[in-house]
VMD Tcl script that builds the backbone (N, CA, C; Angstrom):
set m [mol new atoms 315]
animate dup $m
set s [atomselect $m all]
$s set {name element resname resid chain x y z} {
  {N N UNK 1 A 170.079 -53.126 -147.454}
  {CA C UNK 1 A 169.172 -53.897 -146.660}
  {C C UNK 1 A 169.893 -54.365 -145.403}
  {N N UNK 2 A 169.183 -54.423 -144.356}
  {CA C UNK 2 A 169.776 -54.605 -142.727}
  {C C UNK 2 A 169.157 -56.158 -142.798}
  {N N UNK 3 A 170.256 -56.424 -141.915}
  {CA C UNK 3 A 169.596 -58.059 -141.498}
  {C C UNK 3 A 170.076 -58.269 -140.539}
  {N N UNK 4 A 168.923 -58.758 -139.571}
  {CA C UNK 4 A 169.048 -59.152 -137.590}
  {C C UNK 4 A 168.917 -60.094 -137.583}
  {N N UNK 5 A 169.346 -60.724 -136.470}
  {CA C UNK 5 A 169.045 -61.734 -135.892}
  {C C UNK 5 A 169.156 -62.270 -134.422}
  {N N UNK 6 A 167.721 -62.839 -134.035}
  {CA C UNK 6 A 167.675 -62.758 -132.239}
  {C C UNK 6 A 168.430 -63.586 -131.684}
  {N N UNK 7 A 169.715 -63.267 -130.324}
  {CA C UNK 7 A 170.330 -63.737 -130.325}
  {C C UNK 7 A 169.865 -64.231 -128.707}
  {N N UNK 8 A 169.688 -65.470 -128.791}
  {CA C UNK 8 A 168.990 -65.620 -126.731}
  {C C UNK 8 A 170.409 -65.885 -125.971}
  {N N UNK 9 A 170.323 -65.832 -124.693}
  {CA C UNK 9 A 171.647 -65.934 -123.819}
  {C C UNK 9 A 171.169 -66.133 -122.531}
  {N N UNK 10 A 171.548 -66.717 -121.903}
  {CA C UNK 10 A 171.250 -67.256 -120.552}
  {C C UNK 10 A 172.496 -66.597 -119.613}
  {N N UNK 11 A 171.845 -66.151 -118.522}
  {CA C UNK 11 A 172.972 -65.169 -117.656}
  {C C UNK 11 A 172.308 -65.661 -115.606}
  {N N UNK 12 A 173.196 -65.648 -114.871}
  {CA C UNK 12 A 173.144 -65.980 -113.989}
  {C C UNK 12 A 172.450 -64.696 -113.318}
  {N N UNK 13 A 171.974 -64.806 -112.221}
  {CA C UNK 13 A 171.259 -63.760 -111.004}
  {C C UNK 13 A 172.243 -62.770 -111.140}
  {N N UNK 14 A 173.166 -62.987 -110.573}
  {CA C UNK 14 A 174.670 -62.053 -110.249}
  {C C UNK 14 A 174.796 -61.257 -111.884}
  {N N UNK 15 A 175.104 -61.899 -112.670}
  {CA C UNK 15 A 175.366 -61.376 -113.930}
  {C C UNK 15 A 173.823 -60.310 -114.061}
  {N N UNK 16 A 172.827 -60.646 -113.742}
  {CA C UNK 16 A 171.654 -59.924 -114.354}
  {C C UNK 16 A 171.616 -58.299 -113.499}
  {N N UNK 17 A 171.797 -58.716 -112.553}
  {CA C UNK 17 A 171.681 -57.733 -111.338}
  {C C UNK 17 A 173.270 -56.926 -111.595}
  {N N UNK 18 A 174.062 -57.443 -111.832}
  {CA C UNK 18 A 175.370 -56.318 -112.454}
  {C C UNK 18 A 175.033 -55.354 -113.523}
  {N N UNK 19 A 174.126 -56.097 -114.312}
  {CA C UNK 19 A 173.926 -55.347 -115.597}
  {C C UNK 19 A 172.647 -54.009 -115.237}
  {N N UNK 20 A 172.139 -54.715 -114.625}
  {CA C UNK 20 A 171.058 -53.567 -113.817}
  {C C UNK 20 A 171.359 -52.760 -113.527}
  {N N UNK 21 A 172.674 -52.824 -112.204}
  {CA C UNK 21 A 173.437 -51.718 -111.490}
  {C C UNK 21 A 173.812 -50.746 -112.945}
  {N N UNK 22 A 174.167 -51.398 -113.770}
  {CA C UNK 22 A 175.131 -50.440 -114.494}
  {C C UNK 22 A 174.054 -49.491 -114.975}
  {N N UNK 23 A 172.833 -50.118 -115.558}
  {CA C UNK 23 A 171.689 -49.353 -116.327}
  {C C UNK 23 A 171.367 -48.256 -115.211}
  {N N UNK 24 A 171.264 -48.298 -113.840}
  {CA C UNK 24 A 171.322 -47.300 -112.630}
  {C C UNK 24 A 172.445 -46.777 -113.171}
  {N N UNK 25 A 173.207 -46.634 -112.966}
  {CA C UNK 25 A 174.564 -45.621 -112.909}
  {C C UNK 25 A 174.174 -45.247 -114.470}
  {N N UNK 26 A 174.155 -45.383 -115.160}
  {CA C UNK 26 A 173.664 -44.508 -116.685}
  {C C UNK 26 A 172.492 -43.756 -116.445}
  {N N UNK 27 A 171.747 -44.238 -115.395}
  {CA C UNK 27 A 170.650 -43.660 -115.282}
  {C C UNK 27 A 171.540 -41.870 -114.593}
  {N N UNK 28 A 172.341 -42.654 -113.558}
  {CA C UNK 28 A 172.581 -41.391 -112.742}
  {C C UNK 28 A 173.793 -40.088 -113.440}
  {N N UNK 29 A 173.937 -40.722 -114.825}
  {CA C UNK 29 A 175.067 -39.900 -115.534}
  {C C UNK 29 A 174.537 -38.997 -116.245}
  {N N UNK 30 A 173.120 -39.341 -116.821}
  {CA C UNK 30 A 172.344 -38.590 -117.351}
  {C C UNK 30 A 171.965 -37.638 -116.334}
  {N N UNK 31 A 171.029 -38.089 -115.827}
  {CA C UNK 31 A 170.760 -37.248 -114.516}
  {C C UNK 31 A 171.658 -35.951 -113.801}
  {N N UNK 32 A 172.848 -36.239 -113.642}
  {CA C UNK 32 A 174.039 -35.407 -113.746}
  {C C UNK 32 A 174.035 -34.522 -114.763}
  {N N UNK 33 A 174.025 -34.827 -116.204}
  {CA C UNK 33 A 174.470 -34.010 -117.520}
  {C C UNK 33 A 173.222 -32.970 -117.096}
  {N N UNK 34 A 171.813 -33.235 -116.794}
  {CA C UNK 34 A 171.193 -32.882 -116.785}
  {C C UNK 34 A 170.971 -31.553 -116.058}
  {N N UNK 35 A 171.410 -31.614 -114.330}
  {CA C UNK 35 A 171.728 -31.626 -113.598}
  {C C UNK 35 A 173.443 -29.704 -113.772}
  {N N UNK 36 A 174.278 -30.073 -114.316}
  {CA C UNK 36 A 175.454 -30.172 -114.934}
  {C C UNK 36 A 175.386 -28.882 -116.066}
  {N N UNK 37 A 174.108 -28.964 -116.619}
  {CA C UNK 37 A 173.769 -28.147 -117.745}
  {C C UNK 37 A 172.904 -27.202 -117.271}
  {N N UNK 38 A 171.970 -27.580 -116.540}
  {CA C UNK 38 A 171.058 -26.505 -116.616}
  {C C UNK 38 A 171.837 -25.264 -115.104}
  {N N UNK 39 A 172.534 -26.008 -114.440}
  {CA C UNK 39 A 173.479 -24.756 -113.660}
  {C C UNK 39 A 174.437 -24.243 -114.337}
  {N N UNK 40 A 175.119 -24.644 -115.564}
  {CA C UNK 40 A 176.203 -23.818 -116.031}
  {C C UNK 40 A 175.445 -22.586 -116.568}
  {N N UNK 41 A 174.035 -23.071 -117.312}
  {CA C UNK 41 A 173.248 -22.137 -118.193}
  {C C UNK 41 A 172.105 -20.947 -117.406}
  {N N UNK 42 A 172.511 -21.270 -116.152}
  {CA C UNK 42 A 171.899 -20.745 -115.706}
  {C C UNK 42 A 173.263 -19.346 -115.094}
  {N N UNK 43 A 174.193 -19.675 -114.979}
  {CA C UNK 43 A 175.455 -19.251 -114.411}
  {C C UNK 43 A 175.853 -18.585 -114.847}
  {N N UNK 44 A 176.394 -19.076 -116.404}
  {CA C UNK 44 A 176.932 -18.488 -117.309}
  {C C UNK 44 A 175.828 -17.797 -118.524}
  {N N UNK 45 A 174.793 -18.282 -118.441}
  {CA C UNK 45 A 174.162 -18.050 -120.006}
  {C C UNK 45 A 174.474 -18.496 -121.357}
  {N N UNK 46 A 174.572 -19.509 -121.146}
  {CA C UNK 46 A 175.454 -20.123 -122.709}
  {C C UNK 46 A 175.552 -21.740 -122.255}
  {N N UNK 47 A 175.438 -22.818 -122.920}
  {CA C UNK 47 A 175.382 -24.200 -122.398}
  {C C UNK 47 A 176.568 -24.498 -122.380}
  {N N UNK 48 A 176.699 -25.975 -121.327}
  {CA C UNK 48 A 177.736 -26.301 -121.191}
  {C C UNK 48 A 178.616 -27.257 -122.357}
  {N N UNK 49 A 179.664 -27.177 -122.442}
  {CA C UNK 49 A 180.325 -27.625 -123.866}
  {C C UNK 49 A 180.730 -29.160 -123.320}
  {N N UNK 50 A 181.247 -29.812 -124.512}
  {CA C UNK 50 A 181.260 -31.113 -124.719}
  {C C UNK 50 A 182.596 -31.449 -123.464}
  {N N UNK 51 A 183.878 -30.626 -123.603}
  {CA C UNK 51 A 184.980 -30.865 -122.538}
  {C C UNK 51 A 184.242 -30.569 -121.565}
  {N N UNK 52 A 183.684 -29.544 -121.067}
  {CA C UNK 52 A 183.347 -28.976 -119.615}
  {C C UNK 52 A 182.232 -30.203 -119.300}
  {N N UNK 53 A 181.647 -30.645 -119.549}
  {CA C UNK 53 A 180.710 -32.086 -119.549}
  {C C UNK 53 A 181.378 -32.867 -118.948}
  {N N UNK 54 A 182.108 -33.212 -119.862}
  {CA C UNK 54 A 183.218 -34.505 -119.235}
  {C C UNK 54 A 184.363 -34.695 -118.662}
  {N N UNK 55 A 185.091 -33.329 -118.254}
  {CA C UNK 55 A 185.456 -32.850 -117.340}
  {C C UNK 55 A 185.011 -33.064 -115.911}
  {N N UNK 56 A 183.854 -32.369 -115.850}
  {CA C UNK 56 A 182.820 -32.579 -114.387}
  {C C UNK 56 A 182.429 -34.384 -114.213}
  {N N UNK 57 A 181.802 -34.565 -115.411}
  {CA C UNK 57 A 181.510 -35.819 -114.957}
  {C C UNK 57 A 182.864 -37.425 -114.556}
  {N N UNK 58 A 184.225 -36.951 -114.984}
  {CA C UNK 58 A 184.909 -37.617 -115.015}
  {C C UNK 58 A 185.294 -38.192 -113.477}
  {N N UNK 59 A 185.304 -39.647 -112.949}
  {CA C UNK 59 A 185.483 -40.070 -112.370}
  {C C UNK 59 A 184.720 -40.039 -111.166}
  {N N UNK 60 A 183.564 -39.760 -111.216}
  {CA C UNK 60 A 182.215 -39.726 -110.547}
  {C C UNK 60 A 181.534 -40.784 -110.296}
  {N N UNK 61 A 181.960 -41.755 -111.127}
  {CA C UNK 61 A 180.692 -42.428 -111.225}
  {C C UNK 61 A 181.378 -44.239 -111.803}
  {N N UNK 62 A 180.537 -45.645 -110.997}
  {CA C UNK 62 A 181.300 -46.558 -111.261}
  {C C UNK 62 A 181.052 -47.581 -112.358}
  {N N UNK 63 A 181.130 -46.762 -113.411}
  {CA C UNK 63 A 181.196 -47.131 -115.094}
  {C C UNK 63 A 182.818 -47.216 -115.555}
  {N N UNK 64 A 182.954 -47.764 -116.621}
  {CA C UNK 64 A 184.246 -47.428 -117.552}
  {C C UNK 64 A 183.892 -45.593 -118.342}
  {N N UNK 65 A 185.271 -45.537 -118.155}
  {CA C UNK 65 A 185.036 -44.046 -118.873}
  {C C UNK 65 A 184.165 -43.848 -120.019}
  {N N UNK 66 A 184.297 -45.104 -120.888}
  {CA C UNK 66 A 183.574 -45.016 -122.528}
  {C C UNK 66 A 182.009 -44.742 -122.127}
  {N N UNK 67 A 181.869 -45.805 -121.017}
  {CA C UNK 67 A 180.335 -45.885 -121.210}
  {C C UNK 67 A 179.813 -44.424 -120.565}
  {N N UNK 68 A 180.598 -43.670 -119.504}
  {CA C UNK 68 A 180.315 -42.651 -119.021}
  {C C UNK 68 A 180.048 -41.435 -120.457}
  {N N UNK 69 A 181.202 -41.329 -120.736}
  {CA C UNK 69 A 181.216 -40.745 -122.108}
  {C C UNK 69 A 180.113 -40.510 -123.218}
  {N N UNK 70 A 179.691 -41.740 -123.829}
  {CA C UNK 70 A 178.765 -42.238 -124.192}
  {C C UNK 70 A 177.420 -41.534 -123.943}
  {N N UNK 71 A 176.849 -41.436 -122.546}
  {CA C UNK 71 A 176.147 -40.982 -122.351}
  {C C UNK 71 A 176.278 -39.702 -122.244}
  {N N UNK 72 A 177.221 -38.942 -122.123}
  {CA C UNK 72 A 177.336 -37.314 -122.639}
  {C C UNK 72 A 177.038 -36.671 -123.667}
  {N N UNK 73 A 177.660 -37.709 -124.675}
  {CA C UNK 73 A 177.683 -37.413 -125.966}
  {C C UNK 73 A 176.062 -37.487 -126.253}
  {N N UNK 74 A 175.392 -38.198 -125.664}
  {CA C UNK 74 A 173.870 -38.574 -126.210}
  {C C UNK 74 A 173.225 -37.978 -125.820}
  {N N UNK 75 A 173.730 -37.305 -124.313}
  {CA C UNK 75 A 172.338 -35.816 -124.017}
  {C C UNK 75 A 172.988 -34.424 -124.855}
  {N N UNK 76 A 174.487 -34.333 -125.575}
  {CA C UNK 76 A 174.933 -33.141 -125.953}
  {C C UNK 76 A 173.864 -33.760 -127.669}
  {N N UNK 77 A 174.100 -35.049 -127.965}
  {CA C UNK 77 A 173.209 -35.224 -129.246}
  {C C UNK 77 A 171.735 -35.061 -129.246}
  {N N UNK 78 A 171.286 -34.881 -127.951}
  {CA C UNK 78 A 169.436 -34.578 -128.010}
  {C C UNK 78 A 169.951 -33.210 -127.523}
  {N N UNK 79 A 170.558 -32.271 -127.056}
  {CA C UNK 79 A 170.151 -31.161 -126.863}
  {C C UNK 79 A 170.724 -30.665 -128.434}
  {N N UNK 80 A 171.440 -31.448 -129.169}
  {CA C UNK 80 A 171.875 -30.467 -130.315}
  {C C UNK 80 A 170.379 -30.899 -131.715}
  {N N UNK 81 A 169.887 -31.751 -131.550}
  {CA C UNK 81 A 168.746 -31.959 -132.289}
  {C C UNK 81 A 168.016 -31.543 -131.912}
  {N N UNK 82 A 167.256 -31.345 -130.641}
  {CA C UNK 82 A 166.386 -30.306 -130.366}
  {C C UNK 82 A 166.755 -28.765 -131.311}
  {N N UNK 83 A 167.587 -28.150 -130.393}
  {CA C UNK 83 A 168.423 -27.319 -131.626}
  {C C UNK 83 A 168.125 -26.591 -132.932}
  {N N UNK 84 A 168.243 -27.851 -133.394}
  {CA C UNK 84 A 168.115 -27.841 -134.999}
  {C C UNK 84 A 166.883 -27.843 -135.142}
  {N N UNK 85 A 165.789 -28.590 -134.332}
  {CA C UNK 85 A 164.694 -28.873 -135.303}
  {C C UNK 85 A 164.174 -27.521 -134.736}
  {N N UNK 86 A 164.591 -26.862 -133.718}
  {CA C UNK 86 A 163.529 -25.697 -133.355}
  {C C UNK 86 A 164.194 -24.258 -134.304}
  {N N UNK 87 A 165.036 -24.538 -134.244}
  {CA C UNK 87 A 165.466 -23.820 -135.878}
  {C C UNK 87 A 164.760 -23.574 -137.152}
  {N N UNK 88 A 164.307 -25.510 -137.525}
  {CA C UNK 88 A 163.671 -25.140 -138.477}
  {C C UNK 88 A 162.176 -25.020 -138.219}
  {N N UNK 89 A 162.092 -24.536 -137.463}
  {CA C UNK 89 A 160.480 -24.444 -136.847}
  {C C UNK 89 A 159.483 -25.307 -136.280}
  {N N UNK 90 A 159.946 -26.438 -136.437}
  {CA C UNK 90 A 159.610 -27.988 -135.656}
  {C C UNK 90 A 159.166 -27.592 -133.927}
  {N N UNK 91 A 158.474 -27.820 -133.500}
  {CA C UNK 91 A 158.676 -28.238 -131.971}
  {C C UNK 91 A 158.995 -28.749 -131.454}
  {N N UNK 92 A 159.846 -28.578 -130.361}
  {CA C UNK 92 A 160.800 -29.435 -129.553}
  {C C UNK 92 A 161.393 -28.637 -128.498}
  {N N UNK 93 A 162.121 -29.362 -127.581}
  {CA C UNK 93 A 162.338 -28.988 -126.341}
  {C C UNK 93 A 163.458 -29.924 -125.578}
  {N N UNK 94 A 164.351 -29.077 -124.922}
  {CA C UNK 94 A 165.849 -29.601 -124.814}
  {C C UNK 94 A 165.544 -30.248 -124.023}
  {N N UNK 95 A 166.308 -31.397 -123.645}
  {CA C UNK 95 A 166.299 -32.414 -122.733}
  {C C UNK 95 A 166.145 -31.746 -121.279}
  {N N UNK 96 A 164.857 -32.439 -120.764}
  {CA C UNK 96 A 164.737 -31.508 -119.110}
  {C C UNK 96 A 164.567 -33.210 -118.152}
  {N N UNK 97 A 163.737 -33.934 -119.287}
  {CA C UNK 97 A 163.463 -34.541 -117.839}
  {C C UNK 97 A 164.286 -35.643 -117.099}
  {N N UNK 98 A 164.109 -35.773 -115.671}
  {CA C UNK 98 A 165.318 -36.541 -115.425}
  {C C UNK 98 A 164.362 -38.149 -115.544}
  {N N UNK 99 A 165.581 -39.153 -116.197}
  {CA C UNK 99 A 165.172 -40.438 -116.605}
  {C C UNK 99 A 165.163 -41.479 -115.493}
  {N N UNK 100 A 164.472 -42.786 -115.608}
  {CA C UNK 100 A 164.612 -43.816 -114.451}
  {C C UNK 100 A 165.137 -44.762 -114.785}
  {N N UNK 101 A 165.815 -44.853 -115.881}
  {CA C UNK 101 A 166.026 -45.757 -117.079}
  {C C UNK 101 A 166.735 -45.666 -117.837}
  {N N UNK 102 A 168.054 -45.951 -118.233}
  {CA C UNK 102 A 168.849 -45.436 -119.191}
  {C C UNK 102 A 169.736 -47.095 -119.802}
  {N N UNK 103 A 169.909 -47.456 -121.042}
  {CA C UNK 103 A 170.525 -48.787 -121.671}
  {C C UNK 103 A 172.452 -47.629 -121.442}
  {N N UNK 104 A 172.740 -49.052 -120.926}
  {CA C UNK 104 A 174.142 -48.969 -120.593}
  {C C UNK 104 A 175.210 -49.268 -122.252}
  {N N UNK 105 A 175.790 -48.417 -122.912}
  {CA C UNK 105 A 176.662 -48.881 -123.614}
  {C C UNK 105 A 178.333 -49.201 -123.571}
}
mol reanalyze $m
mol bondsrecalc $m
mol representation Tube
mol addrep $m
């Protein structure tokens, strides 16, 4: 059994609007992977791998590496579940669209 609890917090203008920026720049990392993938696959014929990802995207962009990371790993984890479920005959469809919106981790 899980157990939450809502935690409230009070944050200044400056603090709110930092956290924003960052949710932009996740926005724009995705956007990139996105971006990143569909020219390698178009290039090469074969998708782009987890190093060659973060390779390209490394030092691009004004996040900490983790959180950059992070978001690699999460479009290589929806294009690898897509994947699978179209495997097992499910419908689905690899990550195409580009987002306006992305939670910063």
């Amino acid at each position: 059994m899980l157990w939450s609890q809502k935690v409230f917090f009070r944050a200044s203008k400056a603090d709110l609007d930092r956290l924003y920026a960052c949710n932009r720049e996740s926005v724009r990392v995705w956007n990139e992977c996105l971006r990143l993938a569909k020219e390698h696959f178009l290039q090469y014929g074969r998708w782009i791998t987890k190093s060659e990802l973060q390779k390209q995207t490394k030092r691009k962009f004004h996040l900490h590496s983790q959180s950059i990371q992070t978001v690699c790993h999460q479009y290589l984890f929806a294009r690898q579940a897509a994947h699978h479920a179209l495997q097992q005959g499910h419908p689905a469809r690899y990550p195409y669209k580009k987002k306006k919106y992305f939670l910063t981790k």
